[in-house]
PALUMKOL-32021 format. One record per residue: x, y, z of N, C-alpha, C in turn. Coordinates in steps of 0.02 Angstrom, whole numbers, padded with zeros to 5 digits, always signed. Layout:
BEGIN
XYZXYZXYZ
...
This chain:
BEGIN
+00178+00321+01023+00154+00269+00979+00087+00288+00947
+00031+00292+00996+00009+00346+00959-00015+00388+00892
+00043+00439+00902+00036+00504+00866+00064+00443+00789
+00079+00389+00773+00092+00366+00719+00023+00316+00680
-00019+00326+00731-00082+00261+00718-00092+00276+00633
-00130+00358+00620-00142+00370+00570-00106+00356+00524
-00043+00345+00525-00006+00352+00473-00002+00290+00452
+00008+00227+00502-00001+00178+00505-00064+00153+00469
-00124+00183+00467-00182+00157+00456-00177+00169+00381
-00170+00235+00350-00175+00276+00300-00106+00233+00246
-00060+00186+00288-00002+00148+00239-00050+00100+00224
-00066+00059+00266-00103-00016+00278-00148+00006+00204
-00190+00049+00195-00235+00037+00152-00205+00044+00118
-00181+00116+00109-00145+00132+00020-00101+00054-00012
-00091+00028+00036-00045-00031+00025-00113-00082+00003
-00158-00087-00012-00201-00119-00021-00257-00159+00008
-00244-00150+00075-00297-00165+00138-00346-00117+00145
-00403-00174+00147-00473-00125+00156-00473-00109+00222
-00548-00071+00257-00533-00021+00298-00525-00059+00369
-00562-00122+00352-00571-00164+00402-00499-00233+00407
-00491-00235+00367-00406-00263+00354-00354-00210+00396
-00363-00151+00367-00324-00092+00374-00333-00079+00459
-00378-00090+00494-00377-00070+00570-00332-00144+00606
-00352-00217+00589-00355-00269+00607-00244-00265+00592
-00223-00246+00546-00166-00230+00520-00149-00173+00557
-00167-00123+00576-00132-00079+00600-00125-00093+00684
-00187-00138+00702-00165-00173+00769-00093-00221+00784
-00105-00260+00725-00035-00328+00721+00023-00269+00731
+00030-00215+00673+00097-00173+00678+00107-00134+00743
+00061-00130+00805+00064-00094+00842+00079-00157+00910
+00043-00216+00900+00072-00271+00943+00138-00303+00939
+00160-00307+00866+00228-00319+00855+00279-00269+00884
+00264-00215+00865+00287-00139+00876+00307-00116+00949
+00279-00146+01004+00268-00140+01068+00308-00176+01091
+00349-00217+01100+00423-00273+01105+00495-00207+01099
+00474-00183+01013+00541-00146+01038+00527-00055+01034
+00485-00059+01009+00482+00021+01033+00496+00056+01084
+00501+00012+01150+00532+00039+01198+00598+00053+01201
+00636-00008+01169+00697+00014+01151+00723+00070+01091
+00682+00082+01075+00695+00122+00997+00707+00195+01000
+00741+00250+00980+00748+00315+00980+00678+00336+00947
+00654+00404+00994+00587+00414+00944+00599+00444+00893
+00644+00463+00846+00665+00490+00779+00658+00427+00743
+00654+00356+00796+00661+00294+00737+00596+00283+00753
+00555+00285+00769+00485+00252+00784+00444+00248+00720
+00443+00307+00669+00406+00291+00606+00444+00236+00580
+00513+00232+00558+00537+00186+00530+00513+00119+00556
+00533+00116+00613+00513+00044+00612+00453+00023+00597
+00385+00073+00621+00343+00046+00601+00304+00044+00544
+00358+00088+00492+00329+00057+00440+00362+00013+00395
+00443-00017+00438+00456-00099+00408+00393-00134+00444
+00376-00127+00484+00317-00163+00499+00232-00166+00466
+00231-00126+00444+00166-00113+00399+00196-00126+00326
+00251-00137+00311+00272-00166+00243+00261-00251+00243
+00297-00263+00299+00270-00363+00305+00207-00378+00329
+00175-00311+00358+00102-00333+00354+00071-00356+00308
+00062-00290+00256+00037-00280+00194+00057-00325+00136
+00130-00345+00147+00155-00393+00107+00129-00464+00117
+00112-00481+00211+00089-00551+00191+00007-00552+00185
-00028-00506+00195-00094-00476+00195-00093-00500+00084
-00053-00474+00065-00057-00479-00020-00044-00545-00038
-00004-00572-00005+00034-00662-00027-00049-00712-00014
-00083-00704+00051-00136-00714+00074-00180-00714+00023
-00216-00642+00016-00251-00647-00047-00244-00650-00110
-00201-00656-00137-00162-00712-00190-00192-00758-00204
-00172-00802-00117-00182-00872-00140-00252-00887-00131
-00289-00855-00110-00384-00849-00102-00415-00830-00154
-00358-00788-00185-00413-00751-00274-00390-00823-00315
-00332-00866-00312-00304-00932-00364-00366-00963-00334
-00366-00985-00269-00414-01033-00248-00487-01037-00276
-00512-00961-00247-00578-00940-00284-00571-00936-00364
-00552-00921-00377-00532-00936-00464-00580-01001-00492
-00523-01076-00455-00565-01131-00478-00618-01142-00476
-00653-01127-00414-00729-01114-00437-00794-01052-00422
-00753-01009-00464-00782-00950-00488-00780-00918-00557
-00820-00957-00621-00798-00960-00681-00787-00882-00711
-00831-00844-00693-00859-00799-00711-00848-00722-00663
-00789-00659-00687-00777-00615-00636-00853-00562-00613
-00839-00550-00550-00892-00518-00519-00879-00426-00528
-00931-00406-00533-00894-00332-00544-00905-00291-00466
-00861-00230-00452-00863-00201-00401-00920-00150-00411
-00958-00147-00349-01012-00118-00339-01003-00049-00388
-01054-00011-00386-01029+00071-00424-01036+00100-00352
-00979+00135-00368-00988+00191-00309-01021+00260-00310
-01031+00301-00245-01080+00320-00252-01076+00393-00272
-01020+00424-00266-00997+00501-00299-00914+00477-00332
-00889+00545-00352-00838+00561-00400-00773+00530-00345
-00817+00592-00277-00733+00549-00264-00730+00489-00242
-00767+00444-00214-00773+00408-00195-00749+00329-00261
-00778+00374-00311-00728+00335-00376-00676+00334-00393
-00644+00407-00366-00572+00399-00402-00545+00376-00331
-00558+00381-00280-00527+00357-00206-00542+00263-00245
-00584+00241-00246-00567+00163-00273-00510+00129-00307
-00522+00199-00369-00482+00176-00443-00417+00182-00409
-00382+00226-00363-00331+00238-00347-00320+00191-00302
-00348+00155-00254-00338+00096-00191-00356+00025-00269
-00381+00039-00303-00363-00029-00353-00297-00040-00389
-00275+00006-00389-00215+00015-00449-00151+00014-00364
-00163+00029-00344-00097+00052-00284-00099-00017-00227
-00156-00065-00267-00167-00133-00228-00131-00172-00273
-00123-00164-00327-00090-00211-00375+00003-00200-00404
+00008-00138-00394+00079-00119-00370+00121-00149-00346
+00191-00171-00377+00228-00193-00327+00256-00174-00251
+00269-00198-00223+00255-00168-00141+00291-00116-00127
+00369-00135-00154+00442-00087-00168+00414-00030-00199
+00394-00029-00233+00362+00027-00283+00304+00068-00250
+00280+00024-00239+00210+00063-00223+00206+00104-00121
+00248+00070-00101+00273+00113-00042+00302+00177-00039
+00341+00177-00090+00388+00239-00116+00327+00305-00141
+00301+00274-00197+00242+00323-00219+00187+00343-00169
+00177+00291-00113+00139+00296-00090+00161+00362-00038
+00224+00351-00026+00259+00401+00033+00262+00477+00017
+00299+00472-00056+00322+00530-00090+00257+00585-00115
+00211+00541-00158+00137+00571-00190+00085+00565-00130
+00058+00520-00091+00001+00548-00059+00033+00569+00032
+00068+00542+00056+00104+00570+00127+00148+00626+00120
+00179+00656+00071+00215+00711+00035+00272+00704+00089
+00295+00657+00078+00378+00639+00111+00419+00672+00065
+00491+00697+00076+00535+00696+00030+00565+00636+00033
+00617+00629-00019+00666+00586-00036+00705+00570+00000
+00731+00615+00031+00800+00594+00090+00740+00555+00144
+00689+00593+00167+00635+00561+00217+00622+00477+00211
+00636+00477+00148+00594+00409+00157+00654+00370+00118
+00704+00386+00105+00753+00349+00111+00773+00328+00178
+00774+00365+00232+00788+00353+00294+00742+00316+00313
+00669+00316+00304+00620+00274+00340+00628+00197+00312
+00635+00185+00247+00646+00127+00218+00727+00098+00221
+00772+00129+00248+00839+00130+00240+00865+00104+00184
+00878+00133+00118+00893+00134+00074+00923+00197+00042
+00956+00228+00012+00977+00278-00034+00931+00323-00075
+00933+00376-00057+00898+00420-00097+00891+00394-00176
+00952+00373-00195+00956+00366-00288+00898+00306-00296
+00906+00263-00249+00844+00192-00249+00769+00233-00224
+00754+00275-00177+00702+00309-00187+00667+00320-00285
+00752+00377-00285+00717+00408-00345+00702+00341-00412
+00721+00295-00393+00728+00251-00452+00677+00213-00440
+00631+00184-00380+00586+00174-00355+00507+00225-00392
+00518+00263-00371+00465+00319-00386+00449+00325-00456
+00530+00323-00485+00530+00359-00557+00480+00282-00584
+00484+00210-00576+00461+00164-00592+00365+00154-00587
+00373+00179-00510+00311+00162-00500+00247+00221-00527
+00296+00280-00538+00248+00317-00574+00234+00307-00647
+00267+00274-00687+00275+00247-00733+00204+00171-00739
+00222+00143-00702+00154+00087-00673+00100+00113-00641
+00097+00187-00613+00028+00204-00604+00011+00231-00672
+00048+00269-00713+00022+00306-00757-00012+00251-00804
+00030+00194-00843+00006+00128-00861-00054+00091-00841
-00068+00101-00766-00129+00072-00728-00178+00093-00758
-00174+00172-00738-00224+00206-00731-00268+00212-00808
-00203+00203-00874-00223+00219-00927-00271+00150-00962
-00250+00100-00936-00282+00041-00951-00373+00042-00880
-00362+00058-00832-00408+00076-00829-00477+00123-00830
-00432+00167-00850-00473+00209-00884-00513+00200-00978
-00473+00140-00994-00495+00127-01076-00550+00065-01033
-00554+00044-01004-00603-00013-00986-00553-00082-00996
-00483-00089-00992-00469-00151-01015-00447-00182-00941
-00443-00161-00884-00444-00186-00821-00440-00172-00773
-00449-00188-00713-00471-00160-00639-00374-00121-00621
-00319-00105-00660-00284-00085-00618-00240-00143-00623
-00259-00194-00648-00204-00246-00643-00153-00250-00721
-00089-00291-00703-00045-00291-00727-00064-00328-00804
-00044-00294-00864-00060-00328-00953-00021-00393-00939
């Protein structure tokens, strides 16, 4: 269990949890996780836990949703994110902003394929789905990062959806 923490930790964020979300989340997936992992083949142990770091992250996003609507009403005026303090440390943001606003389906896939360098059959198996829904997954969400990235890069928004 374990040898999967990192990977676990390194989904949680890319999925849009900060670092301190991202540990507090990678605990829940490891307490949930602990019920059947005992029963589980260890060839299945990533899988499951990262259906489990998918409903994390998924209700972790529904959550702050409804806290950014809430704060909304009385917060007339948006706040800007600090500047950060080197290059990479900017494009590590721009990339956890844009891969926070992603649909989840989507952005798991990219997240697997481009920064964990899974193949296709891999993470068809981990998500249990079909390679062709991988590739149709990917082919989408790279399509919505490239879109992200290009709108944030003109100054017209943090990564979020036109």
């Amino acid at each position: 269990m374990n040898a999967h923490f990192d990977f676990v930790w390194r989904s949680l964020r890319r999925l849009g949890l900060s670092e301190s979300e991202a540990d507090a989340g990678a605990r829940r997936v490891f307490v949930l996780a602990s019920r059947t992992l005992k029963t589980t083949p260890p060839q299945r142990e990533k899988r499951l836990l990262f259906a489990m770091v998918l409903r994390v992250a998924s209700s972790h996003r529904r959550r702050r949703a409804k806290l950014r609507r809430a704060a909304s009403r009385f917060e007339p005026t948006e706040q800007s994110e600090p500047e950060q303090a080197n290059e990479s440390g900017r494009a590590r943001h721009a990339l956890n902003e844009i891969l926070a606003v992603m649909e989840l389906e989507q952005c798991s896939v990219f997240m697997l394929y481009e920064l964990e360098e899974m193949s296709t059959p891999e993470i068809a198996g981990l998500l249990d789905v079909s390679v062709e829904t991988v590739c149709s997954r990917l082919h989408n969400a790279r399509e919505e990062f490239d879109s992200a990235l290009r709108r944030q890069r003109a100054g017209i928004g943090s990564g979020a959806k036109a």
